[in-house]
C-alpha positions in Angstrom: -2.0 2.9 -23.1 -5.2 5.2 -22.3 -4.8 7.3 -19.3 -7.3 10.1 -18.3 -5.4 12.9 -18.2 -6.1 16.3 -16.5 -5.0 19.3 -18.8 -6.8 22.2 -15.8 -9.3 23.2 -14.0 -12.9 21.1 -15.5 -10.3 20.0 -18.4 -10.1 15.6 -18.4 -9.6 13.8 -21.4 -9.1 10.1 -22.1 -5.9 10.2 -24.1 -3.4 7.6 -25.5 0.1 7.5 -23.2 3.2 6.3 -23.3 3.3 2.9 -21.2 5.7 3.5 -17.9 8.6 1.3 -17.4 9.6 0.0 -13.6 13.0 1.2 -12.2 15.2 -1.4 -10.6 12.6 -1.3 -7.2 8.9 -0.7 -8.6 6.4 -2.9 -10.3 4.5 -2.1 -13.1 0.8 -2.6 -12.5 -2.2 -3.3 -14.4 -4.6 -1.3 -13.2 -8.3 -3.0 -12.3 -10.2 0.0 -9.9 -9.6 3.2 -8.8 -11.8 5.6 -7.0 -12.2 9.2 -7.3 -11.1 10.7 -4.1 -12.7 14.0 -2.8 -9.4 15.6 -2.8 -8.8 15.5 -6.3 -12.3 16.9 -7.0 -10.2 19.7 -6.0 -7.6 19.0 -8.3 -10.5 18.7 -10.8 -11.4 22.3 -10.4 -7.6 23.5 -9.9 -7.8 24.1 -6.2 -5.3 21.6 -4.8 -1.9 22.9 -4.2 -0.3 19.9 -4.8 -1.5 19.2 -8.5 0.0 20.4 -11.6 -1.0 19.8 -14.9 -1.2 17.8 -17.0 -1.4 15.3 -14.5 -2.8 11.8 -14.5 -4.9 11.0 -10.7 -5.5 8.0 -9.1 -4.3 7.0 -5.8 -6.8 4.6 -4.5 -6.4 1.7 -6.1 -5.6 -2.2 -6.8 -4.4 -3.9 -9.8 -2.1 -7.0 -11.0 1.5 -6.9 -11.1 2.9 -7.9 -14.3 6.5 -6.7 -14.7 9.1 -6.4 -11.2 12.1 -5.0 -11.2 15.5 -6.6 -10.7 15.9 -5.5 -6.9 12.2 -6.6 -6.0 11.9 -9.2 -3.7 8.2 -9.8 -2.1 6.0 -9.5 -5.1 5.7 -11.6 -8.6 4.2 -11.0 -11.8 0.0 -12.2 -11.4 -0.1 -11.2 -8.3 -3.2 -9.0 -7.0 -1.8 -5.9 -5.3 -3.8 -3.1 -3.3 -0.8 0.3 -3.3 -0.1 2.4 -0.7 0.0 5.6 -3.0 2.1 7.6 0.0 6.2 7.7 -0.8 7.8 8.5 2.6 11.1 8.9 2.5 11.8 6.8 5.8 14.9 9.1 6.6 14.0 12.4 7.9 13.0 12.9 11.6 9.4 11.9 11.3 9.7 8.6 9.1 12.6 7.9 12.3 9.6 8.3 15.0 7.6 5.9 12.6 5.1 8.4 11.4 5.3 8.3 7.7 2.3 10.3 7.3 4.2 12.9 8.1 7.2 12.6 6.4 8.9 16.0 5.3 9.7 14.9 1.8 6.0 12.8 1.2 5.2 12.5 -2.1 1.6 10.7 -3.3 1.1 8.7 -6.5 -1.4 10.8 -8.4 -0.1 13.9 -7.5 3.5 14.4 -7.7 3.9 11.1 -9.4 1.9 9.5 -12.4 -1.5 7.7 -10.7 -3.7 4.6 -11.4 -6.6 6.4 -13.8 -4.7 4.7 -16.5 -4.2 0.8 -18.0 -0.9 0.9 -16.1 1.4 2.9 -13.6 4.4 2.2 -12.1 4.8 1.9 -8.0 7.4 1.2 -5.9 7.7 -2.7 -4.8 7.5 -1.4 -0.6 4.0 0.3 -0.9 2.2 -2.8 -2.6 0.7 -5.4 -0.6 -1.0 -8.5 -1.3 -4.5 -8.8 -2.0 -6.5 -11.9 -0.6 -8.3 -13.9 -3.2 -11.8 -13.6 -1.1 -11.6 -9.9 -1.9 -13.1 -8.1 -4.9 -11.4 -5.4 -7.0 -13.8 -2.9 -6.1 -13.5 -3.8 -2.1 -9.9 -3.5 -2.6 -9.7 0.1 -4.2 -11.0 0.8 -0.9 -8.5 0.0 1.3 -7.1 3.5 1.4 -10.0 5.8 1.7 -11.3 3.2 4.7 -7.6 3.8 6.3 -8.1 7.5 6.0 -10.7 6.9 8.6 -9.4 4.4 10.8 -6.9 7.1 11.5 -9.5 10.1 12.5 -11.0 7.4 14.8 -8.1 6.4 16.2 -6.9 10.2 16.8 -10.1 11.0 18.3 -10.0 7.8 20.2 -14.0 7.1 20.8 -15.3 5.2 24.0 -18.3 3.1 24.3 -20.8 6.1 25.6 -19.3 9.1 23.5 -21.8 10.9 21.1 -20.4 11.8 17.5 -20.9 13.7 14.4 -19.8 13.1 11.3 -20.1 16.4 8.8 -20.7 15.4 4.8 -21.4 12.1 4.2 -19.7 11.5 1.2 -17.4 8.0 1.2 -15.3 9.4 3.7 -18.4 10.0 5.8 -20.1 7.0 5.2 -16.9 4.8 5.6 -16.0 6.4 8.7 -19.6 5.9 10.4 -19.2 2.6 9.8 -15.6 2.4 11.8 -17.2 4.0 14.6 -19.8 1.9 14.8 -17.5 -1.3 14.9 -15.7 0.2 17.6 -18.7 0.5 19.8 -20.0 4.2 19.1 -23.4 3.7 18.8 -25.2 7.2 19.1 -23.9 9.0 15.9 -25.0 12.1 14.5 -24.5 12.2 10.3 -25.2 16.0 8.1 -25.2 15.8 4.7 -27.6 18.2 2.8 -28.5 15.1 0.3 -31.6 13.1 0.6 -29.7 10.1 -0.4 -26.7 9.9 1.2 -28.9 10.8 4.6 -31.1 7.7 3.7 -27.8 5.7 3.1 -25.9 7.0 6.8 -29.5 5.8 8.0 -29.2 2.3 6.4 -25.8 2.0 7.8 -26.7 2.7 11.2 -26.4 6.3 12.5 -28.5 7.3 15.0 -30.0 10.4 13.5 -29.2 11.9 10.0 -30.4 15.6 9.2 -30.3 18.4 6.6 -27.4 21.0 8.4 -29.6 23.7 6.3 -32.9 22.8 7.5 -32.2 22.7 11.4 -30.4 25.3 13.5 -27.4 24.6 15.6 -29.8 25.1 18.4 -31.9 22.5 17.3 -28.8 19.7 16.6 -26.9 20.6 20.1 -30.5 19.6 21.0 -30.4 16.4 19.3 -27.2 15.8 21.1 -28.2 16.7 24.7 -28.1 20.2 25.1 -23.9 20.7 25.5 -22.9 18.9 22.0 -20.8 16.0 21.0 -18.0 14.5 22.1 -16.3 14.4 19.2 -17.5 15.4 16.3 -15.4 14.8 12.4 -15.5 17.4 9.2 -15.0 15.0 6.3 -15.8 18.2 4.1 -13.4 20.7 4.8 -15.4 23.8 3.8 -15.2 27.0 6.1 -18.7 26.3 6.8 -18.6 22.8 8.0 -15.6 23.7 9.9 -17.4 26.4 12.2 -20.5 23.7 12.6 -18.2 20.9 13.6 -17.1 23.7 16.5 -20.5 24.6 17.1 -21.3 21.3 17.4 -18.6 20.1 20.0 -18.9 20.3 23.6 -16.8 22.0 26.0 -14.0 19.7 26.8 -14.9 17.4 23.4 -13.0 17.1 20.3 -13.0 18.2 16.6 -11.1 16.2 14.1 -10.4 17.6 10.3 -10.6 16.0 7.7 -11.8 17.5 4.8 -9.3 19.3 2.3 -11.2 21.4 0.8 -10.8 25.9 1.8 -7.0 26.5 3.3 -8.2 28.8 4.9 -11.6 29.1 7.8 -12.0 31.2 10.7 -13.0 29.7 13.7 -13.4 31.0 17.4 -10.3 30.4 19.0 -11.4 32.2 22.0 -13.9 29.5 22.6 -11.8 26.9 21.8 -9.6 28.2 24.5 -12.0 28.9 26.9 -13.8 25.7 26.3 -10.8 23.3 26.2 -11.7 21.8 22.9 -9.1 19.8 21.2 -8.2 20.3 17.3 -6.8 17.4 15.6 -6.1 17.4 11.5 -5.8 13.8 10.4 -4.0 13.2 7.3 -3.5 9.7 5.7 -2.4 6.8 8.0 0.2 4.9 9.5 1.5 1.6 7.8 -0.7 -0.3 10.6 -4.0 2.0 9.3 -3.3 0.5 5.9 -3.4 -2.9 7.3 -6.5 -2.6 9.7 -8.3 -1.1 6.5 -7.5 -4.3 3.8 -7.9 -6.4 6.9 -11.8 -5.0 7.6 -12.6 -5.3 4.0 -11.1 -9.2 4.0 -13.2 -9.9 7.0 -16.7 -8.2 5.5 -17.1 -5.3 7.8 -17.7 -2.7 5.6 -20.9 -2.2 3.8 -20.7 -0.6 -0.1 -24.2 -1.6 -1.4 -26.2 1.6 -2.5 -23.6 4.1 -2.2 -20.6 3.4 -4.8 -21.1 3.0 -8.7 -18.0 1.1 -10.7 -18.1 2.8 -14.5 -15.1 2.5 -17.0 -12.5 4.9 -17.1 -13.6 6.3 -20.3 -16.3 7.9 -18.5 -13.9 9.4 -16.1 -14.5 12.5 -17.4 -18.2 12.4 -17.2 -17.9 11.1 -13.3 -16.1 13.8 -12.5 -18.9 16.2 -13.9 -21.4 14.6 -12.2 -19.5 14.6 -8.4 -19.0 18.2 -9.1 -22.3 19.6 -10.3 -24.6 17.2 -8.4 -23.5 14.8 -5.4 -26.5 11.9 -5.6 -26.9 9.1 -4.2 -23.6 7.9 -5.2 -21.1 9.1 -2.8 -18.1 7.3 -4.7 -17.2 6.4 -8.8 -15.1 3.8 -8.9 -13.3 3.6 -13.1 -12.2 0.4 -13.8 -9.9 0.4 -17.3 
């Protein structure tokens, strides 16, 4: 089979693998979209502490099943899958509180296991689930990015009246402003240094968009009413979009991270003490994230027009150039082998 491969950092190539077999509890899938995620734009460049090559990514995506093993149960050859790519061990103390996310021993598809960018891959039978026929390929390969953010909303819990801001709008970004819109948060504030992707957050609803490096953090806590937002998100992860997203916060309000991009930023914790403001890292989703996500896409609540381009996986490589040395428009590539 073809699988793009990472050999290191700006190193991809489209080469010819051997085809996995399915133990006793996995399926083997044909692969039909995956998405670039942001954090393996990382990987890409040999950032990401959880990569090694060579390695094969892809962990947002949907496919067809066409080989189960002998111990599967639920799921039959033909059948349309969307994977959750996160393997919890559902043993240690955290999988026992029913937080999977946080599982001690998590391991992701596409990092520490083979992943989708390739004609096949191998999951196991308990994270695939059943894609309806009404949704596309595409739609589907979303499900997990869109329950990315349906947990920072949920962590930050948003009422009807609070003011947001959603730092980079990237898919993450874009995604995520349109979960907070659907759960009633109407006055949202969207940075993004691209032309594009600011008239895209504008299409999709926000309240304001602005250039972060044309206006002052006077001039945005302006925007927001003088004292900031209530909660605002970093969906880049960069030292520098950390400190605005604290700049940006009011006293009392909340910052949720996102973003994986520096390990390390310095912030003012003096402020954040003095201030009360509340620091929340979100990281994947629960089971019932997963399910909201597929759900929203089923019912056609989220928008992908204008901002996501589908390209085969032979130009994998090329994407992944392109993300790197200059975001546009397109905030997402989605490879389809």
């Amino acid at each position: 089979m073809k699988a793009l491969t990472w050999l290191g950092p700006k190193q991809m190539e489209l080469r010819d693998t051997p085809e996995p077999s399915p133990g006793p509890d996995d399926l083997l899938i044909r692969v039909a979209a995956v998405g670039i995620c942001g954090s393996e734009i990382e990987g890409y460049l040999g950032e990401s502490s959880i990569r090694e090559p060579p390695q094969i990514f892809g962990h947002e995506f949907t496919g067809t099943v066409v080989e189960a093993g002998a111990n599967t149960r639920r799921l039959t050859p033909g059948t349309r899958v969307v994977i959750n790519p996160l393997i919890s061990c559902y043993s240690c103390p955290m999988c026992r509180r029913n937080e999977p996310n946080l599982c001690v021993n998590r391991e992701l598809i596409g990092a520490q296991h083979p992943g989708a960018m390739a004609d096949f891959v191998v999951v196991p039978e308990a994270n695939a689930f059943e894609v309806p026929d009404r949704i596309t390929d595409i739609e589907a390969s979303l499900v997990e990015p869109l329950a990315v953010t349906i947990r920072g909303a949920e962590l930050a819990s948003p009422t009807l009246l609070d003011r947001a801001v959603i730092v980079g709008a990237g898919n993450l970004g874009l995604l995520l402003l349109q979960v907070l819109l659907a759960t009633g948060v109407s006055e949202v504030l969207v940075l993004d240094t691209h032309p594009d992707r600011r008239a895209t957050a504008s299409a999709l609803g926000a309240k304001w968009v602005t250039d972060p490096l044309l206006e002052a953090p006077e001039e945005l806590l302006m925007t927001l009413g003088g004292l900031g937002a209530d909660t605002v998100f970093d969906c880049v992860g960069k030292s520098a979009t950390r400190k605005l997203a604290h700049t940006l916060t009011r006293p009392g309000g909340r910052i949720v991270l996102l973003g994986l991009h520096d390990t390390f930023s310095e912030l003012d914790c003096n402020a954040v003490v003095r201030w009360e403001v509340s620091i929340a890292g979100s990281y994947a989703y629960s089971s019932g994230d997963f399910h909201k996500a597929l759900d929203a896409l089923t019912r056609g609540l989220i928008d992908i027009k204008d901002w996501l381009a589908v390209r085969p996986l032979a130009e994998g490589d090329r994407s992944f150039e392109e993300l790197v040395a200059n975001p546009s428009v397109v905030s997402k590539f989605v490879l389809t082998p």
